[in-house]
C-alpha positions as CSV (number, residue, x, y, z in Angstrom):
1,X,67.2,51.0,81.3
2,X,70.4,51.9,79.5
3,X,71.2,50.3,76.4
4,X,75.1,50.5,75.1
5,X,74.8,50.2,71.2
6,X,77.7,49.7,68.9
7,X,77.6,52.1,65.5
8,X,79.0,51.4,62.0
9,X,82.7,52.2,61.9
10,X,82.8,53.4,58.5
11,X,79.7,51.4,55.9
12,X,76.0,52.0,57.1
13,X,74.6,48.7,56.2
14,X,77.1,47.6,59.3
15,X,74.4,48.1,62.2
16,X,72.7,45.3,63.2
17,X,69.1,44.2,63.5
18,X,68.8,44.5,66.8
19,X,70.5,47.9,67.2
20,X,68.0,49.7,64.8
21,X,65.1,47.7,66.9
22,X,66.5,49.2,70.4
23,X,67.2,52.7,68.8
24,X,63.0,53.0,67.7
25,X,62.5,51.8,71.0
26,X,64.4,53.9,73.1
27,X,63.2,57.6,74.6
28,X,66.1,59.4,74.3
29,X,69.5,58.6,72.4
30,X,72.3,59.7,74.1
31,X,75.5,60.9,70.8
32,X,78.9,62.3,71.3
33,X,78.2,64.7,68.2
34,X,74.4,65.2,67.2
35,X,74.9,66.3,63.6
36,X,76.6,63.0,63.1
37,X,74.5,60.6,64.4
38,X,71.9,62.3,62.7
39,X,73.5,61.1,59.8
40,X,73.0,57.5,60.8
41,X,69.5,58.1,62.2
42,X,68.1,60.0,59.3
43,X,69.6,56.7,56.9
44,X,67.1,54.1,59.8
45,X,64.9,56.7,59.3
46,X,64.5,57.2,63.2
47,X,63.6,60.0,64.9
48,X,64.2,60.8,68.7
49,X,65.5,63.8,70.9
50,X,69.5,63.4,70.9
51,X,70.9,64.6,74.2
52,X,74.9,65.3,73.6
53,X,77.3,62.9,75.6
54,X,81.1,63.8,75.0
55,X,84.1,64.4,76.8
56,X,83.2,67.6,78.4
57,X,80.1,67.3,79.4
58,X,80.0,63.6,80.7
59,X,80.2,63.9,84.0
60,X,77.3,66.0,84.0
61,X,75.1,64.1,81.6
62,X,75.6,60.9,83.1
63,X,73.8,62.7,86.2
64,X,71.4,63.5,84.2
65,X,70.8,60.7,82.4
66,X,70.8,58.3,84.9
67,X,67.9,60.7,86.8
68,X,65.7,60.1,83.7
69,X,66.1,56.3,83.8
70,X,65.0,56.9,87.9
71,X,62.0,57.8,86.4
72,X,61.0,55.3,83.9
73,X,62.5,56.2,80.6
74,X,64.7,54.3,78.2
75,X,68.1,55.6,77.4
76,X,70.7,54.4,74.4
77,X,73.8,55.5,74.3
78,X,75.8,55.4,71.1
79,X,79.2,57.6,69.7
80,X,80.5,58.9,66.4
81,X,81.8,55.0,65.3
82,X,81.8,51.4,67.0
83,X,81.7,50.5,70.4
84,X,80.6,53.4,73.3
85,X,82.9,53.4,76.0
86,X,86.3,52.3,73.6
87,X,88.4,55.8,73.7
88,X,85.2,57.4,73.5
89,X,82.7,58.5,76.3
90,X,80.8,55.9,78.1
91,X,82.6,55.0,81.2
92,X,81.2,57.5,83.6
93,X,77.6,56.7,82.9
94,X,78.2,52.7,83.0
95,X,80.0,53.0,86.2
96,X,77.4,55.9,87.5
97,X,74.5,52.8,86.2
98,X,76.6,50.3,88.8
99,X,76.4,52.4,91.4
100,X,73.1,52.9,91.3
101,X,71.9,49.6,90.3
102,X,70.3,50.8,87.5
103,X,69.9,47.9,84.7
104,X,72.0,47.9,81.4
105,X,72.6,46.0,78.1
106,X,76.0,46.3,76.1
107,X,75.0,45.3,72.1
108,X,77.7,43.3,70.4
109,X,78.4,45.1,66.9
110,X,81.5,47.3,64.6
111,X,84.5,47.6,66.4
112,X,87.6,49.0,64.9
113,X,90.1,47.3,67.1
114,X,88.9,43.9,65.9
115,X,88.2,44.5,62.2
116,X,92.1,46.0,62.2
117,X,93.5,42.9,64.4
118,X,91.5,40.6,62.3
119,X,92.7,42.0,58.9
120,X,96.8,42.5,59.6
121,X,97.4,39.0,59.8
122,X,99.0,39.1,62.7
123,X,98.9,36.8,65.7
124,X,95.0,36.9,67.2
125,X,95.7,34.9,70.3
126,X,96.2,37.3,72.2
127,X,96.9,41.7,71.7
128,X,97.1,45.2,73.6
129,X,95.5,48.0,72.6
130,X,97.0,51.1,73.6
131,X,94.2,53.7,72.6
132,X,95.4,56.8,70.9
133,X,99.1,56.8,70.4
134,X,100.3,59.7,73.1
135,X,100.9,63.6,71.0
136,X,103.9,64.4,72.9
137,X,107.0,63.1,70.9
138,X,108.8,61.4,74.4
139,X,105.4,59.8,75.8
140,X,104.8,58.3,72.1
141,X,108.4,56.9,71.4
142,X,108.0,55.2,75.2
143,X,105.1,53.4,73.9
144,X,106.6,52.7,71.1
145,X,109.5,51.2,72.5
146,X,107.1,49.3,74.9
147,X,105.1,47.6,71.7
148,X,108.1,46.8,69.9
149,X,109.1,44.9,73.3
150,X,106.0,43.4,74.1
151,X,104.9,39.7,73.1
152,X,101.5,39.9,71.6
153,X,100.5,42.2,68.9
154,X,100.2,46.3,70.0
155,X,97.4,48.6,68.0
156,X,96.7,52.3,68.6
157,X,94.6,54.9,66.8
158,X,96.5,57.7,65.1
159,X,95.8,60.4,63.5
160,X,96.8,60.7,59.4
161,X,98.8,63.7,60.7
162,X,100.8,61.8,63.2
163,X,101.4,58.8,61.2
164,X,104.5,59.7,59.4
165,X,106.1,60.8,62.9
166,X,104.9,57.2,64.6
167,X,106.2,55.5,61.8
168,X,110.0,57.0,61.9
169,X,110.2,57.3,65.9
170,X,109.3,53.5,65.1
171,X,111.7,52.8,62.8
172,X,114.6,54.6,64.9
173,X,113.8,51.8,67.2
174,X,113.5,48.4,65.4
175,X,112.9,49.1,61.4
176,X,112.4,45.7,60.3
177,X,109.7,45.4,62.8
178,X,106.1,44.3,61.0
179,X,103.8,46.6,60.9
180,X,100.2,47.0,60.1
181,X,98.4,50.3,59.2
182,X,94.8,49.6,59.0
183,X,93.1,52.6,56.9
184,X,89.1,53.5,56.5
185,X,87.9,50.2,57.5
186,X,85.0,49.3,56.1
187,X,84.8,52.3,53.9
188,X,85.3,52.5,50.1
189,X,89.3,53.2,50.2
190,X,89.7,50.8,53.0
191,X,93.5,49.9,52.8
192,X,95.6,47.4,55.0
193,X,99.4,48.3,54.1
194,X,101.9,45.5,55.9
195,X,105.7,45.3,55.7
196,X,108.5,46.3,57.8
197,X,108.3,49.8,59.7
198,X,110.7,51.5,57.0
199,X,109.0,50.3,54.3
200,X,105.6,51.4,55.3
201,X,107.3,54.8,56.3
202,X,108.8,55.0,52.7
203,X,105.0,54.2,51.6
204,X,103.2,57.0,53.7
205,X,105.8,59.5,53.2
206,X,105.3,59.4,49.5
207,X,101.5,58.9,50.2
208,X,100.1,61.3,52.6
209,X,97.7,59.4,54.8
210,X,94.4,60.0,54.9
211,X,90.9,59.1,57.4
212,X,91.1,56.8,60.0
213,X,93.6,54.9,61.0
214,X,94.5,51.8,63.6
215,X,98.3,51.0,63.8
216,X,99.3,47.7,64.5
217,X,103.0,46.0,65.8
218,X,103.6,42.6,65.5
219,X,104.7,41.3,68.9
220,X,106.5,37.4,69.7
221,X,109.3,38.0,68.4
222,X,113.1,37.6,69.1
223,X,114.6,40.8,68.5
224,X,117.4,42.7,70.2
225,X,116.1,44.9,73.0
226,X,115.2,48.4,71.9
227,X,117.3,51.3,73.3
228,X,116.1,54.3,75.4
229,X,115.8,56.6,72.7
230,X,113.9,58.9,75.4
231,X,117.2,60.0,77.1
């Protein structure tokens, strides 16, 4: 048995019931980085063997872990913040559990993506989420240039020291677009700054950003087709 548990995004007292219940019941946890889930398990006050699931070794480990469930033992699988699976490791070993018919639970819980959504303001009917924002300046004004066209709302993760760069290959495209940046969510300097793209760039450039961050776009709007910046 597998079982897919949500962690706090930021604020410890976020895990649920039910998630501290299946973590003491579990044989092994699977984390993407031991030392911090320790954190998180030494706060329960749990105590189980960690087995290290990230990006490099998840092909592998999913093998692995799927061979101990074969044989009768319980498996959680949990990463650094919110939901497994969500630009984070998880995929293989769900997919791996499909194939092999091998039973599995997904626990609701913290999730970024919907705490940032939630908190811009803008439009919750309907929204695309883009993962991380690409690193190389071309791929990231294209998807820039696709959210600003786009209908519902557009969030990405980016890092603090790619903001600034977002924000002005944003604002060479539409800069009275509203924007979001969701900041430490849930944490003690949790921030939501909204405004226009230039605005917010005037904000973080005099600011230097800092944690975690989820970008948002406001979508639905009539605005003059952005050009190809790209070329």
């Amino acid at each position: 048995m597998l079982t897919i548990i949500p962690t706090p995004i930021g604020n410890l007292e976020d895990i649920t019931l039910r998630a501290i219940r299946c973590l003491r019941e579990t044989d092994y946890i699977a984390v993407e980085d031991t030392r911090h889930a320790s954190i998180l398990l030494r706060h329960l006050e749990i105590s189980k063997p960690l087995i290290s699931f990230h990006e490099h070794n998840e092909a592998a480990r999913s093998i692995e872990l799927v061979s101990r469930m074969k044989g009768g033992q319980k498996v959680a699988l949990i990463s650094d913040a919110g939901m497994p699976g969500i630009s984070d490791p998880g995929y293989r070993l769900i997919r791996l559990c499909i194939q092999e018919n091998l039973p599995f639970t997904v626990l609701p819980g913290p999730s970024a993506i919907l705490t940032a959504l939630v908190g811009s303001g803008f439009p919750l009917d309907k929204f695309y989420f883009g993962g991380f924002l690409p690193n190389k300046s071309g791929r990231r004004l294209t998807e820039l240039q696709q959210a600003v066209n786009r209908q519902e709302t557009s969030l990405y993760f980016e890092s603090p020291h790619r903001l600034v760069k977002s924000l002005t290959a944003l604002t060479e495209i539409s800069p009275c677009i509203s924007v979001c940046v969701a900041r430490e969510l849930s944490k003690k300097f949790e921030e939501y700054r909204r405004g226009n793209a230039i605005d917010v760039l005037n904000h973080f450039t005099k600011h230097s950003p800092k944690g975690e961050i989820v970008l948002l776009i406001q979508g639905g709007l009539e605005i003059e087709k952005a050009p190809d910046l790209s070329q």
